[in-house]
C-alpha positions as CSV (number, residue, x, y, z in Angstrom):
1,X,-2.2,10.6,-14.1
2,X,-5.5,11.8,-15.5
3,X,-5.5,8.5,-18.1
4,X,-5.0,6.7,-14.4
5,X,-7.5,8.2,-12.2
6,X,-10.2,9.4,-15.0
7,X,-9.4,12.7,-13.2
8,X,-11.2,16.0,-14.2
9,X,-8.5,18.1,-12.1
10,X,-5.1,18.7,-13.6
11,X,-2.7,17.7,-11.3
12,X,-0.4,21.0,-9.8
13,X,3.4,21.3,-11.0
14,X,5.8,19.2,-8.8
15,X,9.9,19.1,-8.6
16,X,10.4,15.4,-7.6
17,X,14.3,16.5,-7.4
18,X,13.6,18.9,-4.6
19,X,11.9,16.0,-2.0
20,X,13.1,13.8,0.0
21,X,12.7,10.2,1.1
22,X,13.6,8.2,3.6
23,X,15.4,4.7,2.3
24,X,16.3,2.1,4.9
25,X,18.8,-0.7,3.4
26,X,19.4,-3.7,5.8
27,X,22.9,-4.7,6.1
28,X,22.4,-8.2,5.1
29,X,21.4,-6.5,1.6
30,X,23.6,-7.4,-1.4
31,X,23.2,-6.7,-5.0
32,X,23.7,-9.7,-6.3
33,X,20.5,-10.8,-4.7
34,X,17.2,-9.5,-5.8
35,X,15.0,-7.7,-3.0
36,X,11.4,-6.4,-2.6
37,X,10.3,-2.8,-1.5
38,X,8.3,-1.6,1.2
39,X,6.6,1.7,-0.2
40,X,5.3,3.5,2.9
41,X,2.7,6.7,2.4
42,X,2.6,8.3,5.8
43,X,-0.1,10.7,6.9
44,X,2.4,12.8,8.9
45,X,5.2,14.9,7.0
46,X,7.4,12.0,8.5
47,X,7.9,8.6,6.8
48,X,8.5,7.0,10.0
49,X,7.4,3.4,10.9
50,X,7.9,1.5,14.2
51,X,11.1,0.4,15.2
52,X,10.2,-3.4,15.5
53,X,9.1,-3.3,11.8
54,X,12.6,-3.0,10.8
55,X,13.9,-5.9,11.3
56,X,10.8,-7.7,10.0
57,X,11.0,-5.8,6.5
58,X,15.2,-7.3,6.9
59,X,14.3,-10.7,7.9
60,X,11.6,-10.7,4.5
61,X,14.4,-9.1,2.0
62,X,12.6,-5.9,1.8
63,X,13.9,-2.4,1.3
64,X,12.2,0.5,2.9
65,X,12.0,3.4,1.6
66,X,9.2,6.5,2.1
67,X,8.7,10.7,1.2
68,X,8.8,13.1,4.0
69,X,6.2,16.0,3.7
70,X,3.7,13.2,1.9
71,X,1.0,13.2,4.6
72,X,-3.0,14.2,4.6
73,X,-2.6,17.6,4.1
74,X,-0.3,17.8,0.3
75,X,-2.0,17.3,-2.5
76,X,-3.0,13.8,-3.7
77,X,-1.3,14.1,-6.9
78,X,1.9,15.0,-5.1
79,X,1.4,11.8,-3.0
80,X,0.8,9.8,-6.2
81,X,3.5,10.9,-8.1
82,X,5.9,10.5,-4.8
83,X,5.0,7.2,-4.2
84,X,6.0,6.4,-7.8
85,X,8.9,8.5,-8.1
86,X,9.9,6.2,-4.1
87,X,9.3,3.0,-7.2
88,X,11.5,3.7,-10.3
89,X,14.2,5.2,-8.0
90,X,14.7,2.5,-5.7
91,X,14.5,-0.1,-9.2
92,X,17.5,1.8,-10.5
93,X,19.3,1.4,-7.4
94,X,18.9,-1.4,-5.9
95,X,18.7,-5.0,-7.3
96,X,14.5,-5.2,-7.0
97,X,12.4,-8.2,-7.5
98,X,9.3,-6.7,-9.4
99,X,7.3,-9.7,-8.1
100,X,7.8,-7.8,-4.5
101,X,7.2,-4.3,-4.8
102,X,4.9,-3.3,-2.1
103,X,2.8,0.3,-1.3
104,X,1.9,0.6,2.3
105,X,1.0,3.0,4.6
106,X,-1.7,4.0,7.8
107,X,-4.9,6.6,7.5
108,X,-5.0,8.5,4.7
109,X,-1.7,7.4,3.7
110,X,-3.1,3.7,3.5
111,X,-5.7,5.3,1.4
112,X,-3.8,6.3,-1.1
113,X,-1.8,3.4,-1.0
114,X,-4.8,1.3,-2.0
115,X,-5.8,3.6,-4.6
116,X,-2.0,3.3,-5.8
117,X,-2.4,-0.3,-5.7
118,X,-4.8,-0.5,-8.3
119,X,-4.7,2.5,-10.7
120,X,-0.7,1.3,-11.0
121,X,-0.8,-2.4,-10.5
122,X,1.3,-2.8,-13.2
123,X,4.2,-1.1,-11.0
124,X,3.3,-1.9,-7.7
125,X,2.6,-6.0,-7.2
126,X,0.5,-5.4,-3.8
127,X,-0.5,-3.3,-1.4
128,X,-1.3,-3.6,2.6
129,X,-2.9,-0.4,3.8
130,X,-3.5,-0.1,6.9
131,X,-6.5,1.2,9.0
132,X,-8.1,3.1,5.5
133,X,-8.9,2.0,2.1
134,X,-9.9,2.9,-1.1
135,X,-12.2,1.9,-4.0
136,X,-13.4,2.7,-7.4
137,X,-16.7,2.3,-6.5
138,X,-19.5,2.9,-4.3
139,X,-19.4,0.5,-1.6
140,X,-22.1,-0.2,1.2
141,X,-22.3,-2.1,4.5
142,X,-24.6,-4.4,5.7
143,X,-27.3,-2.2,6.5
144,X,-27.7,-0.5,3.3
145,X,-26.3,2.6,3.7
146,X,-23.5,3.8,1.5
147,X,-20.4,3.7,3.4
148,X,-17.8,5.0,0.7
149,X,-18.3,7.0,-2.4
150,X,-16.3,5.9,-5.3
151,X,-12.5,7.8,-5.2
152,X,-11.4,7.4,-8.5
153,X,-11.6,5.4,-11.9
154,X,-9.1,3.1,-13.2
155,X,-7.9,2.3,-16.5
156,X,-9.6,-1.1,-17.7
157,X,-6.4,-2.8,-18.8
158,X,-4.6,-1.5,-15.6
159,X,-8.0,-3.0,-13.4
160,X,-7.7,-6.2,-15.7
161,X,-3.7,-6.9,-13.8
162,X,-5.1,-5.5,-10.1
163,X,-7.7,-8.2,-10.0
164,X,-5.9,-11.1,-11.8
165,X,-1.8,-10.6,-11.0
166,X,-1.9,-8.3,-8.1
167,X,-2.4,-9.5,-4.2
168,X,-3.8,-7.0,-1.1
169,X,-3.9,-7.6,2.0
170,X,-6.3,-4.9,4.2
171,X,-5.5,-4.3,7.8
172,X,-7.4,-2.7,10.5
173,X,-8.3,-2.6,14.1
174,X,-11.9,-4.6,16.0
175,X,-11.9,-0.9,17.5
176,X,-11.1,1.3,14.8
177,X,-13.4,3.9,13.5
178,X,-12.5,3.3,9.9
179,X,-13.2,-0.7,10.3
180,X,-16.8,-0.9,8.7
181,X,-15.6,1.1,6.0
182,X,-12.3,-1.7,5.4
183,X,-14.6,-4.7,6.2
184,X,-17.3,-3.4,3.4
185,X,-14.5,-2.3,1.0
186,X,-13.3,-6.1,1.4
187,X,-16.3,-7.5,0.8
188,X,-18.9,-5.5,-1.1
189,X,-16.2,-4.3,-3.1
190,X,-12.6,-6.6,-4.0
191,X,-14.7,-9.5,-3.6
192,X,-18.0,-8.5,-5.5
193,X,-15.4,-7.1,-8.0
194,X,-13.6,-10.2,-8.5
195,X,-10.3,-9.5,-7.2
196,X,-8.6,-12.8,-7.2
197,X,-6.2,-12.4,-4.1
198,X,-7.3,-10.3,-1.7
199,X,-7.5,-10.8,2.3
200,X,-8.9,-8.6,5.4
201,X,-6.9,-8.5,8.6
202,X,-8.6,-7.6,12.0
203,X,-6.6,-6.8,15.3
204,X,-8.3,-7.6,18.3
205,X,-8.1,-4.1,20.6
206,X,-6.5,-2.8,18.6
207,X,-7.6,1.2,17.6
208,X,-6.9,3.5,15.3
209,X,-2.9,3.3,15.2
210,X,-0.4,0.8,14.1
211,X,-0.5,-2.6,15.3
212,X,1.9,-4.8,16.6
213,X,4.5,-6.2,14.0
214,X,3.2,-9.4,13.9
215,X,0.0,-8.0,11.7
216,X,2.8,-6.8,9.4
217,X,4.4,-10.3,9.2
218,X,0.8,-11.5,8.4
219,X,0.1,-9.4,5.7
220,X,3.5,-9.7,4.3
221,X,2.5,-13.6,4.5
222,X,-0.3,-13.1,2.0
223,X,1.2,-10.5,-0.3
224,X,4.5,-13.1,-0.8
225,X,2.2,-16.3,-1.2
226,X,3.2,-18.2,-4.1
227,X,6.5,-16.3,-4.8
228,X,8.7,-18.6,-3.1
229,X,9.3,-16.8,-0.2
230,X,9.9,-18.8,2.3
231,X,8.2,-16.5,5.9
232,X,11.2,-16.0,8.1
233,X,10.8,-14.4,11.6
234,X,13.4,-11.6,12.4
235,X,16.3,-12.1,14.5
Protein backbone atom coordinates (compact mmCIF):
# COMPACT_ATOMS: atom_id res chain seq x y z
CA UNK A 1 0.00 0.00 0.00
CA UNK A 2 2.88 2.43 0.59
CA UNK A 3 4.52 1.37 -3.07
CA UNK A 4 0.58 2.47 -4.12
CA UNK A 5 -0.02 5.59 -2.43
CA UNK A 6 3.81 6.92 -2.00
CA UNK A 7 2.62 6.90 1.56
CA UNK A 8 4.92 8.14 4.46
CA UNK A 9 2.42 6.57 7.15
CA UNK A 10 2.50 2.81 7.79
CA UNK A 11 -0.71 1.55 7.50
CA UNK A 12 -2.24 0.08 11.13
CA UNK A 13 -2.69 -3.84 11.59
CA UNK A 14 -6.04 -5.11 10.12
CA UNK A 15 -7.92 -8.79 10.45
CA UNK A 16 -9.77 -8.82 7.10
CA UNK A 17 -11.31 -12.32 8.56
CA UNK A 18 -12.97 -10.49 11.35
CA UNK A 19 -15.18 -7.86 8.92
CA UNK A 20 -18.00 -8.11 7.21
CA UNK A 21 -19.56 -7.36 3.92
CA UNK A 22 -22.58 -7.10 2.56
CA UNK A 23 -22.90 -9.23 -1.03
CA UNK A 24 -26.20 -9.04 -2.97
CA UNK A 25 -26.44 -11.93 -5.70
CA UNK A 26 -29.46 -11.48 -8.14
CA UNK A 27 -31.35 -14.53 -8.71
CA UNK A 28 -31.00 -14.48 -12.43
CA UNK A 29 -27.08 -14.97 -11.57
CA UNK A 30 -25.54 -18.26 -12.81
CA UNK A 31 -21.98 -19.37 -12.84
CA UNK A 32 -21.73 -20.37 -16.03
CA UNK A 33 -22.08 -16.79 -17.02
CA UNK A 34 -19.44 -14.21 -16.27
CA UNK A 35 -20.68 -11.11 -14.16
CA UNK A 36 -19.28 -7.61 -13.12
CA UNK A 37 -19.07 -6.22 -9.53
CA UNK A 38 -20.42 -3.23 -7.99
CA UNK A 39 -17.80 -2.26 -5.21
CA UNK A 40 -19.65 0.18 -2.90
CA UNK A 41 -17.45 2.37 -0.09
CA UNK A 42 -20.04 3.84 2.09
CA UNK A 43 -19.51 6.74 4.44
CA UNK A 44 -21.76 5.23 7.13
CA UNK A 45 -20.74 1.99 8.98
CA UNK A 46 -23.65 0.58 6.68
CA UNK A 47 -23.02 -0.62 3.06
CA UNK A 48 -26.46 0.22 2.13
CA UNK A 49 -27.55 1.60 -1.26
CA UNK A 50 -31.12 2.47 -2.38
CA UNK A 51 -33.52 -0.02 -2.99
CA UNK A 52 -34.34 0.95 -6.79
CA UNK A 53 -30.53 0.43 -7.49
CA UNK A 54 -31.03 -3.19 -7.03
CA UNK A 55 -32.60 -4.17 -9.74
CA UNK A 56 -30.53 -1.86 -11.97
CA UNK A 57 -27.13 -3.55 -10.77
CA UNK A 58 -29.49 -7.17 -11.79
CA UNK A 59 -30.79 -5.95 -15.05
CA UNK A 60 -26.62 -4.91 -15.96
CA UNK A 61 -25.23 -8.44 -14.59
CA UNK A 62 -23.61 -6.85 -11.67
CA UNK A 63 -22.96 -8.33 -8.20
CA UNK A 64 -23.06 -6.08 -5.22
CA UNK A 65 -21.15 -6.42 -2.70
CA UNK A 66 -19.80 -3.68 0.17
CA UNK A 67 -17.94 -3.68 4.04
CA UNK A 68 -19.91 -2.55 6.97
CA UNK A 69 -17.97 -0.35 9.56
CA UNK A 70 -16.03 1.20 6.25
CA UNK A 71 -17.31 4.77 6.51
CA UNK A 72 -15.52 8.40 7.12
CA UNK A 73 -14.45 7.86 10.37
CA UNK A 74 -11.95 4.17 10.03
CA UNK A 75 -8.90 4.62 8.81
CA UNK A 76 -8.18 5.02 5.12
CA UNK A 77 -6.01 2.11 4.91
CA UNK A 78 -8.69 -0.03 6.39
CA UNK A 79 -11.01 1.28 3.69
CA UNK A 80 -8.33 0.52 1.00
CA UNK A 81 -7.53 -2.68 2.03
CA UNK A 82 -11.54 -3.51 2.45
CA UNK A 83 -12.36 -2.52 -0.74
CA UNK A 84 -9.75 -4.86 -2.12
CA UNK A 85 -10.23 -7.68 0.15
CA UNK A 86 -14.65 -6.94 -1.30
CA UNK A 87 -12.34 -7.65 -5.01
CA UNK A 88 -10.32 -10.93 -4.75
CA UNK A 89 -13.19 -12.41 -2.64
CA UNK A 90 -15.98 -11.86 -4.73
CA UNK A 91 -13.33 -13.19 -8.02
CA UNK A 92 -12.99 -16.43 -6.19
CA UNK A 93 -16.60 -16.84 -5.74
CA UNK A 94 -18.34 -15.83 -8.30
CA UNK A 95 -17.77 -16.25 -12.08
CA UNK A 96 -16.38 -12.24 -12.59
CA UNK A 97 -15.79 -10.57 -15.74
CA UNK A 98 -12.47 -8.49 -14.99
CA UNK A 99 -13.44 -6.18 -17.77
CA UNK A 100 -16.49 -5.08 -15.14
CA UNK A 101 -15.20 -4.76 -11.90
CA UNK A 102 -16.49 -1.54 -10.63
CA UNK A 103 -15.59 0.69 -7.13
CA UNK A 104 -18.30 3.05 -6.15
CA UNK A 105 -19.49 4.80 -3.42
CA UNK A 106 -21.10 8.58 -2.06
CA UNK A 107 -18.94 11.33 0.09
CA UNK A 108 -16.03 10.29 1.43
CA UNK A 109 -16.67 6.88 0.42
CA UNK A 110 -16.71 8.04 -3.33
CA UNK A 111 -13.47 9.55 -2.45
CA UNK A 112 -11.79 6.78 -1.76
CA UNK A 113 -13.28 5.02 -4.38
CA UNK A 114 -11.66 7.41 -6.94
CA UNK A 115 -8.48 7.19 -5.27
CA UNK A 116 -8.99 3.30 -5.44
CA UNK A 117 -9.70 3.66 -9.00
CA UNK A 118 -6.44 4.76 -9.89
CA UNK A 119 -3.77 3.68 -7.47
CA UNK A 120 -5.33 -0.05 -8.32
CA UNK A 121 -6.50 0.26 -11.87
CA UNK A 122 -5.08 -2.82 -12.60
CA UNK A 123 -7.79 -4.49 -10.22
CA UNK A 124 -10.54 -2.32 -10.46
CA UNK A 125 -11.62 -1.46 -14.39
CA UNK A 126 -13.67 1.77 -13.39
CA UNK A 127 -14.91 3.72 -10.91
CA UNK A 128 -18.22 6.08 -10.53
CA UNK A 129 -17.94 7.99 -7.29
CA UNK A 130 -20.45 9.87 -6.42
CA UNK A 131 -20.80 13.48 -4.96
CA UNK A 132 -16.59 13.45 -3.94
CA UNK A 133 -13.51 12.83 -5.77
CA UNK A 134 -10.10 12.42 -5.57
CA UNK A 135 -6.74 13.26 -7.35
CA UNK A 136 -3.06 12.97 -7.35
CA UNK A 137 -2.61 16.35 -7.90
CA UNK A 138 -3.37 19.87 -7.10
CA UNK A 139 -6.32 20.88 -8.85
CA UNK A 140 -7.87 24.47 -9.26
CA UNK A 141 -11.10 26.02 -10.45
CA UNK A 142 -11.74 28.63 -12.74
CA UNK A 143 -10.92 31.34 -10.62
CA UNK A 144 -7.52 30.43 -9.66
CA UNK A 145 -7.84 29.29 -6.35
CA UNK A 146 -6.74 25.84 -5.42
CA UNK A 147 -9.66 23.77 -4.90
CA UNK A 148 -8.05 20.28 -3.91
CA UNK A 149 -4.66 19.47 -2.61
CA UNK A 150 -3.08 16.45 -4.10
CA UNK A 151 -4.28 13.07 -1.89
CA UNK A 152 -1.91 10.67 -2.82
CA UNK A 153 0.76 9.48 -5.46
CA UNK A 154 0.39 6.71 -7.68
CA UNK A 155 2.74 4.23 -9.04
CA UNK A 156 3.66 5.27 -12.74
CA UNK A 157 3.05 1.91 -14.34
CA UNK A 158 -0.25 1.61 -12.34
CA UNK A 159 -1.17 5.56 -13.64
CA UNK A 160 0.05 4.41 -17.14
CA UNK A 161 -3.36 1.49 -17.17
CA UNK A 162 -5.82 4.28 -15.20
CA UNK A 163 -5.39 6.75 -18.06
CA UNK A 164 -5.21 4.36 -21.07
CA UNK A 165 -7.47 0.92 -20.06
CA UNK A 166 -9.43 2.24 -17.21
CA UNK A 167 -13.01 4.27 -17.69
CA UNK A 168 -14.60 6.85 -14.74
CA UNK A 169 -17.56 8.19 -14.72
CA UNK A 170 -17.96 11.29 -11.87
CA UNK A 171 -21.37 12.04 -10.53
CA UNK A 172 -22.61 14.96 -8.56
CA UNK A 173 -25.42 17.21 -7.86
CA UNK A 174 -26.08 21.26 -9.77
CA UNK A 175 -26.66 21.87 -5.85
CA UNK A 176 -24.12 20.03 -4.13
CA UNK A 177 -21.40 21.56 -2.11
CA UNK A 178 -18.73 19.32 -3.30
CA UNK A 179 -19.66 20.05 -7.17
CA UNK A 180 -16.84 22.69 -7.98
CA UNK A 181 -14.45 20.45 -6.49
CA UNK A 182 -15.83 17.29 -9.08
CA UNK A 183 -16.29 19.65 -12.03
CA UNK A 184 -12.41 21.01 -11.53
CA UNK A 185 -11.21 17.45 -10.69
CA UNK A 186 -12.90 16.50 -14.17
CA UNK A 187 -11.42 19.07 -15.95
CA UNK A 188 -8.22 20.57 -14.66
CA UNK A 189 -7.30 17.27 -13.57
CA UNK A 190 -8.38 13.69 -15.69
CA UNK A 191 -8.58 15.75 -18.60
CA UNK A 192 -5.30 18.00 -18.34
CA UNK A 193 -3.88 14.52 -17.25
CA UNK A 194 -4.79 12.71 -20.24
CA UNK A 195 -7.11 10.25 -18.99
CA UNK A 196 -8.54 8.69 -22.00
CA UNK A 197 -12.19 7.77 -20.78
CA UNK A 198 -13.46 9.77 -18.38
CA UNK A 199 -17.04 11.62 -18.13
CA UNK A 200 -18.71 14.13 -15.50
CA UNK A 201 -22.35 13.64 -14.57
CA UNK A 202 -24.49 16.59 -13.19
CA UNK A 203 -28.05 16.12 -11.58
CA UNK A 204 -30.25 18.95 -11.87
CA UNK A 205 -31.54 19.73 -8.06
CA UNK A 206 -30.20 17.38 -7.01
CA UNK A 207 -27.99 18.05 -3.38
CA UNK A 208 -25.77 16.44 -1.50
CA UNK A 209 -27.27 12.68 -1.40
CA UNK A 210 -27.85 9.97 -3.87
CA UNK A 211 -29.66 10.57 -6.95
CA UNK A 212 -32.21 8.94 -8.67
CA UNK A 213 -31.29 5.50 -10.29
CA UNK A 214 -31.41 6.64 -13.56
CA UNK A 215 -27.80 8.69 -12.84
CA UNK A 216 -26.62 5.15 -11.87
CA UNK A 217 -27.79 3.65 -15.28
CA UNK A 218 -25.93 6.60 -16.88
CA UNK A 219 -22.80 6.08 -15.39
CA UNK A 220 -22.96 2.43 -15.72
CA UNK A 221 -23.60 3.41 -19.53
CA UNK A 222 -20.11 4.97 -19.77
CA UNK A 223 -18.16 2.62 -17.58
CA UNK A 224 -19.56 -0.55 -19.91
CA UNK A 225 -18.99 1.30 -23.35
CA UNK A 226 -17.20 -0.79 -25.63
CA UNK A 227 -17.49 -4.04 -23.67
CA UNK A 228 -20.41 -5.33 -25.41
CA UNK A 229 -22.83 -4.69 -23.03
CA UNK A 230 -25.75 -4.21 -24.43
CA UNK A 231 -27.75 -1.18 -21.59
CA UNK A 232 -30.79 -3.04 -20.43
CA UNK A 233 -33.44 -1.23 -18.18
CA UNK A 234 -34.58 -3.21 -15.09
CA UNK A 235 -37.74 -5.05 -14.95
Amino acid sequence: MKMRLHSIEDPPGIELAKEKFQIIVPATYTHSERWGVFIWISPGDAPAIPVEWEPVLAARKLLFVGAFKSGNPRNVFDRFRMAIAANTGMRDRFNVDGRRVYVSGFSGGGRVASMLGVAYADMFSGAMPFMGVNFYADVTTGDGKTNLSANFIPDDEVLAIAKKACRYALVTGEKDFNRAGTKAVFEDGYRKAGFANVQYFEAPGVGHGLPAAAWLERGLDFLDAGKGIEPVKPK
